[in-house]
N, C-alpha and C positions, 0 to 999 in steps of 0.2 A: 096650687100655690107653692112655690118654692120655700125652701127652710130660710125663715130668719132666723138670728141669732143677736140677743142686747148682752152685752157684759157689764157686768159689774163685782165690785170689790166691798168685801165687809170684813173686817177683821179678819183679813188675808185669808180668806176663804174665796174662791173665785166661785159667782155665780151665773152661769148660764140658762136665758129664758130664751126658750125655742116656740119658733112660731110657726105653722105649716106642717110640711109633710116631713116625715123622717122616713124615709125611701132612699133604694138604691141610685145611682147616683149621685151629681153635685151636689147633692143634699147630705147622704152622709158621709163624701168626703170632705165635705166643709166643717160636720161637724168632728170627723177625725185631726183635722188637721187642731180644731180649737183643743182636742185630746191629747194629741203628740206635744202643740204646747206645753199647757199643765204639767204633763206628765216630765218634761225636762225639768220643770219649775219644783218639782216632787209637790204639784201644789194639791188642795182638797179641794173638790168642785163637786158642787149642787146645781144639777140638773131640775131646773123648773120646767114641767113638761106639760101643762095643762093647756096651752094654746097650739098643740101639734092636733093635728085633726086625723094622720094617719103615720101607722108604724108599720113598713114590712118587715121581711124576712132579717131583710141587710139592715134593717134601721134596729132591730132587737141585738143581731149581731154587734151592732155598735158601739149599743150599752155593756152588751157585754166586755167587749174590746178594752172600752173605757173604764170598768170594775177592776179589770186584771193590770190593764199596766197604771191604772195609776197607783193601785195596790203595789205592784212589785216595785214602782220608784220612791215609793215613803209617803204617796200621798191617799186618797182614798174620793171613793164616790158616791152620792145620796141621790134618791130620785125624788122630787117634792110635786104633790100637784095634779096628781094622777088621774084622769077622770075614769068614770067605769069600764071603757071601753080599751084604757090601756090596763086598768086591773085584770079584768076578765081575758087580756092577750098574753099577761104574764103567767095566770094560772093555768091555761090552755095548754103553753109551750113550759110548762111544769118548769118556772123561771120565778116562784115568788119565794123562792129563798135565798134568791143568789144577792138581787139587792137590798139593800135598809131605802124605806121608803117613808115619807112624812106628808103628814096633813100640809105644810106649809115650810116655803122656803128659809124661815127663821130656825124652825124646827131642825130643820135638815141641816141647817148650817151650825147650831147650836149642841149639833148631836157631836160633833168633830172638838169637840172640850170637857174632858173628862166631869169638870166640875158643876156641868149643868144639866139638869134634869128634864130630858126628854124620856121621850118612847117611841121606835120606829110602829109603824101601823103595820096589823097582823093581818097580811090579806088574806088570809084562806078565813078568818071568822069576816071581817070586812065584805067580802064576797058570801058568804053564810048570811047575812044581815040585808045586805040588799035587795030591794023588789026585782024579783025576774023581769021586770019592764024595762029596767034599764041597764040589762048585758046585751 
């Protein structure tokens, strides 16, 4: 299944919900280009990633692509939504520090306002607490 992508806007926070694959190719250069966006815009974007069924090599690369410049243009990036399978890809590839990751796209979006009380999820206890059935 090819990458979809829905956008939407909340309190100038751009939200992105990815549907499908996050693989090499048209898939994440689709979702670069929605990056390169943002990243002119210095906007903050939440990545809801829970309906992506698979992440390679280049699709991690992505995220990461997407941490660094939106960071370096004033804006920044959250991953929300995470199912085991991408928890367990991020501690693999010794990646679960680089992102702030949330239970929920509210969370993630909410974490971008100094004045509101979140907490990113701690995946190294989160992955500690899980049934080994389902990594």
């Amino acid at each position: 299944m090819p990458l979809e992508i829905a956008c939407r806007q909340q309190e100038g926070i751009k939200i992105l919900t990815l549907k499908g694959r996050l693989v090499l190719g048209e898939e994440d250069l689709l979702l670069r280009k929605e990056i390169d966006e943002a990243a002119c815009r210095k906007t903050c974007l939440v990545l809801d990633i829970s309906a992506v069924t698979t992440i390679d090599s280049t699709g991690l690369g992505t995220l990461v692509y997407a941490d660094q410049v939106l960071k370096k243009a004033g804006g920044g990036l959250r991953l929300a939504n995470l199912i085991p399978e991408h928890i367990n890809l991020l501690v693999l590839a010794k990646m679960e520090t680089i992102f702030e990751v949330f239970d929920c796209a509210q969370d993630a979006m909410n974490s971008f306002f100094p004045g509101r009380s979140v907490h990113p999820l701690d995946l190294m206890e989160l992955i500690r607490t899980m049934p080994k059935t389902k990594l």
